[in-house]
Backbone atoms as SQL, in Angstrom:
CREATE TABLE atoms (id INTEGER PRIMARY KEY, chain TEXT, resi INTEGER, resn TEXT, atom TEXT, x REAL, y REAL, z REAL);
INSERT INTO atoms VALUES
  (1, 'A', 1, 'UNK', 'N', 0.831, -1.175, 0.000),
  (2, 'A', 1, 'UNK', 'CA', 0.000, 0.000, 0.000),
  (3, 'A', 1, 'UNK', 'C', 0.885, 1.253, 0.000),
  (4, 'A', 2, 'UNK', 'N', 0.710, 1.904, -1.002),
  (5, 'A', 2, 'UNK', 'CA', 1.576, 3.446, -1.253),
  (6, 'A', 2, 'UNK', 'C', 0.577, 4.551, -0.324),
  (7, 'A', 3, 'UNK', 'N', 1.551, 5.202, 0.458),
  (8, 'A', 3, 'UNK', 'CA', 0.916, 6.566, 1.113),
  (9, 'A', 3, 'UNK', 'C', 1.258, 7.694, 0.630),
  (10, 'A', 4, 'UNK', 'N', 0.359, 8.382, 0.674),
  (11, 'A', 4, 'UNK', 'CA', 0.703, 9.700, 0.480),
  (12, 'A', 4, 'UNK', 'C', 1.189, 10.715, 1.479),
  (13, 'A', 5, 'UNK', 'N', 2.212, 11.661, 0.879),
  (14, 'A', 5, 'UNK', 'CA', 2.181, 12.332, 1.877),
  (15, 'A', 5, 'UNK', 'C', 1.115, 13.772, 1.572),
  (16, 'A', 6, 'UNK', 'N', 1.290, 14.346, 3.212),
  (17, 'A', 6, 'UNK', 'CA', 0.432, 15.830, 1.973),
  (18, 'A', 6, 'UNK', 'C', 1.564, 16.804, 3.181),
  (19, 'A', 7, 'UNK', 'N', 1.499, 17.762, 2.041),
  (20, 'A', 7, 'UNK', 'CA', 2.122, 18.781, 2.311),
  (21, 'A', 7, 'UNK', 'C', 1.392, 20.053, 2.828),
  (22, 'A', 8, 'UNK', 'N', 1.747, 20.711, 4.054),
  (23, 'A', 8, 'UNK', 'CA', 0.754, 21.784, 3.487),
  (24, 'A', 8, 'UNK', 'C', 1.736, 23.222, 3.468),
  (25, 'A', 9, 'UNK', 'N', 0.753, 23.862, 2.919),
  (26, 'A', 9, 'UNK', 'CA', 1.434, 25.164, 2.652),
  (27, 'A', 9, 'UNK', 'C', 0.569, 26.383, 3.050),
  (28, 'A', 10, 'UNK', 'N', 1.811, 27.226, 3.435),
  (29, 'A', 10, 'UNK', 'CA', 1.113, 28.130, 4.161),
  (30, 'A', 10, 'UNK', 'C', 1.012, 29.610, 3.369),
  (31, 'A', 11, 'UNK', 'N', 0.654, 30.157, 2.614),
  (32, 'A', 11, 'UNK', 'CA', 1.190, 30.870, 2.068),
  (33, 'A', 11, 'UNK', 'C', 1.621, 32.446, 2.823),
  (34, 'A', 12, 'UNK', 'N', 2.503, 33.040, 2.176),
  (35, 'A', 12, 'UNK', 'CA', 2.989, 34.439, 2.881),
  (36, 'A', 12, 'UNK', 'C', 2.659, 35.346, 2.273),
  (37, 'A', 13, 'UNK', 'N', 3.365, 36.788, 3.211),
  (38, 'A', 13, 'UNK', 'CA', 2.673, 37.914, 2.179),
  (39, 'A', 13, 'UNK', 'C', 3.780, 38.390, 1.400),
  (40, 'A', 14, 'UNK', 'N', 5.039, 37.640, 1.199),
  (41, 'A', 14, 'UNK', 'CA', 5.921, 37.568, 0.044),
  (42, 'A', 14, 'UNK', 'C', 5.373, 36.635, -1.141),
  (43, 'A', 15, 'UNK', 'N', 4.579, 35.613, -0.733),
  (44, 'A', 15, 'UNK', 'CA', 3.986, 34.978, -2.163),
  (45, 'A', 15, 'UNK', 'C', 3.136, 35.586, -2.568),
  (46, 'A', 16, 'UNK', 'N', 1.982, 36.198, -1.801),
  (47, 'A', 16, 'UNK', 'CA', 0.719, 37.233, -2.192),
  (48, 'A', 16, 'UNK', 'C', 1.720, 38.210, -2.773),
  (49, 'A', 17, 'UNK', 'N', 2.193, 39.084, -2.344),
  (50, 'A', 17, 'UNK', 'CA', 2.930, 40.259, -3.094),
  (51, 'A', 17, 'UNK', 'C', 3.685, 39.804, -4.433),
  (52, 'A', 18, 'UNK', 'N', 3.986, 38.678, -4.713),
  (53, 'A', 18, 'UNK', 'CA', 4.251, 38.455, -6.061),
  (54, 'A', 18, 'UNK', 'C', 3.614, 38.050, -6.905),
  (55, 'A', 19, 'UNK', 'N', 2.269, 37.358, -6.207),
  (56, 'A', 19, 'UNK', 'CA', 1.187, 36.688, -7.201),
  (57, 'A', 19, 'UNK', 'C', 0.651, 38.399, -7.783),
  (58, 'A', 20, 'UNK', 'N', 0.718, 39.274, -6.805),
  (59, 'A', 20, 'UNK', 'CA', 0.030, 40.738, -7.181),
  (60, 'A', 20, 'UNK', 'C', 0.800, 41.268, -8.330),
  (61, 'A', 21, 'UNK', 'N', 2.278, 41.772, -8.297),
  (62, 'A', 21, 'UNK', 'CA', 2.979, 41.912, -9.166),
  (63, 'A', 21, 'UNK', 'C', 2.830, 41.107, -10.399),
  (64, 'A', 22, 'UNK', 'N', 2.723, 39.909, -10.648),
  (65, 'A', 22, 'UNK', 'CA', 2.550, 39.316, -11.913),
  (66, 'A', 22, 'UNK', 'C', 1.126, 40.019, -12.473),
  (67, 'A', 23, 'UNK', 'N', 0.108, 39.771, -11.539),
  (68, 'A', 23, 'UNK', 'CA', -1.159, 39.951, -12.097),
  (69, 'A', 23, 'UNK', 'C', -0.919, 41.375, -12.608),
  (70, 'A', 24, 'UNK', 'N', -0.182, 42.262, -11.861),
  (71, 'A', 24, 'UNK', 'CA', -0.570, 43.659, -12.305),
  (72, 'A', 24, 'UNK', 'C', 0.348, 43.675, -13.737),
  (73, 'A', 25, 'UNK', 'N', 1.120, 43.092, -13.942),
  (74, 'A', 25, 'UNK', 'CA', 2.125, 43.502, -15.463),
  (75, 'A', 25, 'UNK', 'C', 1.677, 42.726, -15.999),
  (76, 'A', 26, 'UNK', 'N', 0.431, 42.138, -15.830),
  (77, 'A', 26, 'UNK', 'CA', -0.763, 41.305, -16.937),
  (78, 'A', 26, 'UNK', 'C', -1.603, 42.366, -16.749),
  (79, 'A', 27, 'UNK', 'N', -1.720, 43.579, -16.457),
  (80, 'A', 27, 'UNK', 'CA', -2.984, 44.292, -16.509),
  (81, 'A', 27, 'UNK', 'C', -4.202, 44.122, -16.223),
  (82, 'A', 28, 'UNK', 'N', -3.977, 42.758, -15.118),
  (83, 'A', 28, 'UNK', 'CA', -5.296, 42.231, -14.668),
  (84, 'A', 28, 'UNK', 'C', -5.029, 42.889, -12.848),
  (85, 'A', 29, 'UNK', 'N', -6.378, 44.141, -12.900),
  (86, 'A', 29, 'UNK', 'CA', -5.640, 44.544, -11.855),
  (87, 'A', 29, 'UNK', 'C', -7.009, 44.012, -10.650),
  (88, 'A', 30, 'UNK', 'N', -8.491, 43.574, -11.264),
  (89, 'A', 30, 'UNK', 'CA', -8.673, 42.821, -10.209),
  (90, 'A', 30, 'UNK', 'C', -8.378, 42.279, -8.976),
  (91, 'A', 31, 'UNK', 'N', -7.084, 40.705, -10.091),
  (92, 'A', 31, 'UNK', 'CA', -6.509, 39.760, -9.028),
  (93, 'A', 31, 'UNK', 'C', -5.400, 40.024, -8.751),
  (94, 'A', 32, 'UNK', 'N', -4.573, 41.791, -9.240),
  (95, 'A', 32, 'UNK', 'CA', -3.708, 42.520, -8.490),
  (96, 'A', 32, 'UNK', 'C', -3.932, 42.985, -7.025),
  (97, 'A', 33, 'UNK', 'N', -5.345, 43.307, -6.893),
  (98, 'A', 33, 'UNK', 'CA', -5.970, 44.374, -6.330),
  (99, 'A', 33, 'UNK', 'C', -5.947, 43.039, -4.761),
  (100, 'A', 34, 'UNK', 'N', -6.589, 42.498, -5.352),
  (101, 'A', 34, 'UNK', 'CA', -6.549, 40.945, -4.072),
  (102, 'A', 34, 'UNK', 'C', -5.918, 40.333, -3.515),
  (103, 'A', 35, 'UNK', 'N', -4.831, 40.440, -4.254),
  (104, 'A', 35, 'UNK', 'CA', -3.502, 39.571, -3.509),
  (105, 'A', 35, 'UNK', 'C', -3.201, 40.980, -3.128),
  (106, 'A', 36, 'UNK', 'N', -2.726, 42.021, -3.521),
  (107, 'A', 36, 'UNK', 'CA', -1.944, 43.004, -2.814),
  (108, 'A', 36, 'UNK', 'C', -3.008, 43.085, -1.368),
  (109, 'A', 37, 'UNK', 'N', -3.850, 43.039, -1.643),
  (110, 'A', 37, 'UNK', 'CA', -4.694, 43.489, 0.054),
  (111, 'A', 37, 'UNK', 'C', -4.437, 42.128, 0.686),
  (112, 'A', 38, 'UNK', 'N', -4.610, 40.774, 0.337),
  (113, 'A', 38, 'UNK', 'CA', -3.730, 39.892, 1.074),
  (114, 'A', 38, 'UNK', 'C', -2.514, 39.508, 1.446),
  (115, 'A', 39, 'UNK', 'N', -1.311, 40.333, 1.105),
  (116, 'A', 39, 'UNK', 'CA', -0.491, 40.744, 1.369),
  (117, 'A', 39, 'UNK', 'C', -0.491, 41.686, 2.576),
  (118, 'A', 40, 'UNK', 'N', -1.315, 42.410, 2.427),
  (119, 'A', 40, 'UNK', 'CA', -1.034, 43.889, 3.283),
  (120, 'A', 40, 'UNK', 'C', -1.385, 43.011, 4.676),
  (121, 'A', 41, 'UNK', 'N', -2.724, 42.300, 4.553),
  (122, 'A', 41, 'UNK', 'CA', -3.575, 41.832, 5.973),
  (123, 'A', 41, 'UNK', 'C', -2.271, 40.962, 6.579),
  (124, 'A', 42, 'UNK', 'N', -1.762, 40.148, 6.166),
  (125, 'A', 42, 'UNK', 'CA', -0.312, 39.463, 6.735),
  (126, 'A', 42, 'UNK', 'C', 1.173, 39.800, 7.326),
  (127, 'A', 43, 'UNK', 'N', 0.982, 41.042, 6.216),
  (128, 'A', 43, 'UNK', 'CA', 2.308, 41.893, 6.435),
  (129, 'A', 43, 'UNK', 'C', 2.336, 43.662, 6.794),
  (130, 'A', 44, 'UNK', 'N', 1.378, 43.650, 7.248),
  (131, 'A', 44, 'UNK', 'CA', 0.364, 45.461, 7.571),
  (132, 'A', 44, 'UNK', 'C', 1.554, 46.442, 7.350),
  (133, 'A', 45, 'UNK', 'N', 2.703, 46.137, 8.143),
  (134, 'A', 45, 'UNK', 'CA', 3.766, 47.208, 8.408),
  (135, 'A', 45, 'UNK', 'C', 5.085, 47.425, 7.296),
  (136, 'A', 46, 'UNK', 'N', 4.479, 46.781, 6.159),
  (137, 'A', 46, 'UNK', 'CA', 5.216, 46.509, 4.954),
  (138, 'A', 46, 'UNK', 'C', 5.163, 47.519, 3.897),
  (139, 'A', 47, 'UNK', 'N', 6.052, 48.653, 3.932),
  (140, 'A', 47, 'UNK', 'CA', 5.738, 49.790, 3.261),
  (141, 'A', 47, 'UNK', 'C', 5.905, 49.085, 1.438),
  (142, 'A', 48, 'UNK', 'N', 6.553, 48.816, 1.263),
  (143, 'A', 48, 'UNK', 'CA', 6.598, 48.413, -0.439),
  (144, 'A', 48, 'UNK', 'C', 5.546, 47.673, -0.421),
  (145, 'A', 49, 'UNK', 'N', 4.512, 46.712, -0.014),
  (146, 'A', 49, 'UNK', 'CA', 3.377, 46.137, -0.421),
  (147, 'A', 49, 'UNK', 'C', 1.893, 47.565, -0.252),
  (148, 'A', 50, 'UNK', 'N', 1.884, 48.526, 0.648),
  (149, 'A', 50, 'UNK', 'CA', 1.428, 49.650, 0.435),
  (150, 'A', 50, 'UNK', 'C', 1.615, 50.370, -0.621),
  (151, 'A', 51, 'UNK', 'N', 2.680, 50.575, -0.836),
  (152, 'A', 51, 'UNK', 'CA', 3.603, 51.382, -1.840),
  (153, 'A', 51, 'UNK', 'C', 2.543, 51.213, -3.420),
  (154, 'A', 52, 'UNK', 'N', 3.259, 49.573, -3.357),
  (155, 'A', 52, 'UNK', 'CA', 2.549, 48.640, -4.789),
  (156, 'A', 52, 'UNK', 'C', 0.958, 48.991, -4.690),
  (157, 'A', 53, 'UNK', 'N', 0.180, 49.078, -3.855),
  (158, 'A', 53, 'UNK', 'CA', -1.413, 48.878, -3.950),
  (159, 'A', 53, 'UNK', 'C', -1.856, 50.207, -3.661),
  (160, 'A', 54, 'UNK', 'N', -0.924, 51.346, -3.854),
  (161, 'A', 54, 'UNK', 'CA', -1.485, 52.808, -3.720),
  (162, 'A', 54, 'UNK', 'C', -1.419, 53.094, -5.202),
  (163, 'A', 55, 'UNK', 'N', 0.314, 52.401, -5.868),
  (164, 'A', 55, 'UNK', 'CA', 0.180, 52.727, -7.348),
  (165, 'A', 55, 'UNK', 'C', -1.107, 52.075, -7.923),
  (166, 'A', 56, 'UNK', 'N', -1.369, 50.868, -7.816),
  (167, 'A', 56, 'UNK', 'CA', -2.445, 50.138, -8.253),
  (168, 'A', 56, 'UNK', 'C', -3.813, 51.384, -8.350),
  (169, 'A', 57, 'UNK', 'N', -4.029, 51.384, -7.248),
  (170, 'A', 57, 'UNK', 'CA', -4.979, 52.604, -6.775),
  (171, 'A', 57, 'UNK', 'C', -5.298, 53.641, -7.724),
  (172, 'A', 58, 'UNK', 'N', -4.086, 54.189, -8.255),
  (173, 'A', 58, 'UNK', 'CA', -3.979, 55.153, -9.259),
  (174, 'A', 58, 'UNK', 'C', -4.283, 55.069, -10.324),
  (175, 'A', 59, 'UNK', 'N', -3.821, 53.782, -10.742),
  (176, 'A', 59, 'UNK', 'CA', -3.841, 53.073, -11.962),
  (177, 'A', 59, 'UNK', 'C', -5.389, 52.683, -12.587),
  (178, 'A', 60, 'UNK', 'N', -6.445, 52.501, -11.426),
  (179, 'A', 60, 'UNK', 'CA', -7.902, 52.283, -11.593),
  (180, 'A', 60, 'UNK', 'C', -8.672, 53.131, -11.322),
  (181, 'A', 61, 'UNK', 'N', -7.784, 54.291, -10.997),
  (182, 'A', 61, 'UNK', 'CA', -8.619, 55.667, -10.815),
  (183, 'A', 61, 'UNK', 'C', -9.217, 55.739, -9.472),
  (184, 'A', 62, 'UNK', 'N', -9.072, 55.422, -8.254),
  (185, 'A', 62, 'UNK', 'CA', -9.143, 54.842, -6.741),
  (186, 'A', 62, 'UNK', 'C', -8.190, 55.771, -6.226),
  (187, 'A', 63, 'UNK', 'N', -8.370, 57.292, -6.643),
  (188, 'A', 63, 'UNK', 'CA', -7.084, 58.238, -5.943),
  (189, 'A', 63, 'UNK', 'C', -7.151, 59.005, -4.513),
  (190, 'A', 64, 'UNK', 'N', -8.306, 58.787, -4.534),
  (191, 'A', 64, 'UNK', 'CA', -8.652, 58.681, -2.682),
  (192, 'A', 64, 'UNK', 'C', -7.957, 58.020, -1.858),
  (193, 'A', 65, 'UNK', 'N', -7.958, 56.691, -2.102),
  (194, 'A', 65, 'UNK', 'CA', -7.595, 55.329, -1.886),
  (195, 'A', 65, 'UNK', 'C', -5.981, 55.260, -1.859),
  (196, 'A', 66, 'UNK', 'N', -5.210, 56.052, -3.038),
  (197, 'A', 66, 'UNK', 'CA', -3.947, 55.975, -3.060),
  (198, 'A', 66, 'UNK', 'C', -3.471, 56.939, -2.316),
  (199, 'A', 67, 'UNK', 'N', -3.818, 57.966, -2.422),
  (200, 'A', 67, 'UNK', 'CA', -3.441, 59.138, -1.618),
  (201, 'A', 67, 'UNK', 'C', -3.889, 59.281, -0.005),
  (202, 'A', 68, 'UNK', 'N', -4.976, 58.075, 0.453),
  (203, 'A', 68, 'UNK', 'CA', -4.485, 57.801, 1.722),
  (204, 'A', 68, 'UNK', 'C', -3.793, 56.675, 2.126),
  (205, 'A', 69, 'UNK', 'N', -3.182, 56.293, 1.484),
  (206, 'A', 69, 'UNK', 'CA', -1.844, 54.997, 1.539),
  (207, 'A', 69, 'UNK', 'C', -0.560, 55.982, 1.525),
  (208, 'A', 70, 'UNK', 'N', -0.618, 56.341, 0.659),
  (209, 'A', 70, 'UNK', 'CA', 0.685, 57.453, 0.238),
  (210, 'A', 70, 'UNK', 'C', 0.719, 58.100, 1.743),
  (211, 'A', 71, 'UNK', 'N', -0.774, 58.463, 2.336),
  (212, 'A', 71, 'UNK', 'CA', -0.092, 59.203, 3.373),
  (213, 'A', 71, 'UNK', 'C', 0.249, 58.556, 4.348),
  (214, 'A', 72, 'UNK', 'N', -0.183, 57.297, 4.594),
  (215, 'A', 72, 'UNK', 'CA', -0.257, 56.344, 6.134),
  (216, 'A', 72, 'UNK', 'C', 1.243, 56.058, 5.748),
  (217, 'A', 73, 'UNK', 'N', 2.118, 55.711, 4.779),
  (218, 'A', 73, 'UNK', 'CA', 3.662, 55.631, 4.530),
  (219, 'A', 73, 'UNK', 'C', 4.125, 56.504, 5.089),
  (220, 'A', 74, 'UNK', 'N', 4.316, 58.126, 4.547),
  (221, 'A', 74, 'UNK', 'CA', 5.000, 58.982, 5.021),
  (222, 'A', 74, 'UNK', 'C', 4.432, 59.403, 6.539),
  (223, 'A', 75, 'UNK', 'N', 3.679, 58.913, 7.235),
  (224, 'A', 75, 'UNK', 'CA', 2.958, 59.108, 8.720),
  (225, 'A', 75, 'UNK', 'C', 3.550, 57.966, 9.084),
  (226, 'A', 76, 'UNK', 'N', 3.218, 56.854, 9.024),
  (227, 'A', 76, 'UNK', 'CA', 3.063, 55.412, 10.051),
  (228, 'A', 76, 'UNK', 'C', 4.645, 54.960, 9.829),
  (229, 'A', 77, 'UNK', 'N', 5.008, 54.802, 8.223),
  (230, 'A', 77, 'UNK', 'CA', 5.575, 53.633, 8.024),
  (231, 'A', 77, 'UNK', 'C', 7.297, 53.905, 7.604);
């Protein structure tokens, strides 16, 4: 009898922050938009994953949105 093993995996907010980056230089900024905020919820105090999802922000016309990221960086982070 063959067993399996299982693996599990946990994912981080270095894998979310890159699944975001790919999606966004596919111009799919949706499932940019999702992983970068699952990124952020894991890694909150992570100014370059802010950074990335304020440009995003901009990019979909969400400049409210970026420009209070932009500011919680130069305040918080």
């Amino acid at each position: 009898m063959v067993r399996a093993k299982i693996l599990s995996f946990i994912p981080t907010a270095e894998y979310y922050f890159t699944k975001g980056v790919k999606a966004y230089n596919r111009r799919d900024f949706h499932k940019a938009k999702k992983y970068f905020l699952l990124a952020l919820q894991l890694e909150p105090g992570e100014p370059m994953i802010t950074c990335q999802l304020a440009v995003l922000y901009t990019e979909i016309g969400e400049y409210q949105q970026s420009n209070r990221l932009l500011h919680s960086i130069l305040e918080e982070l």
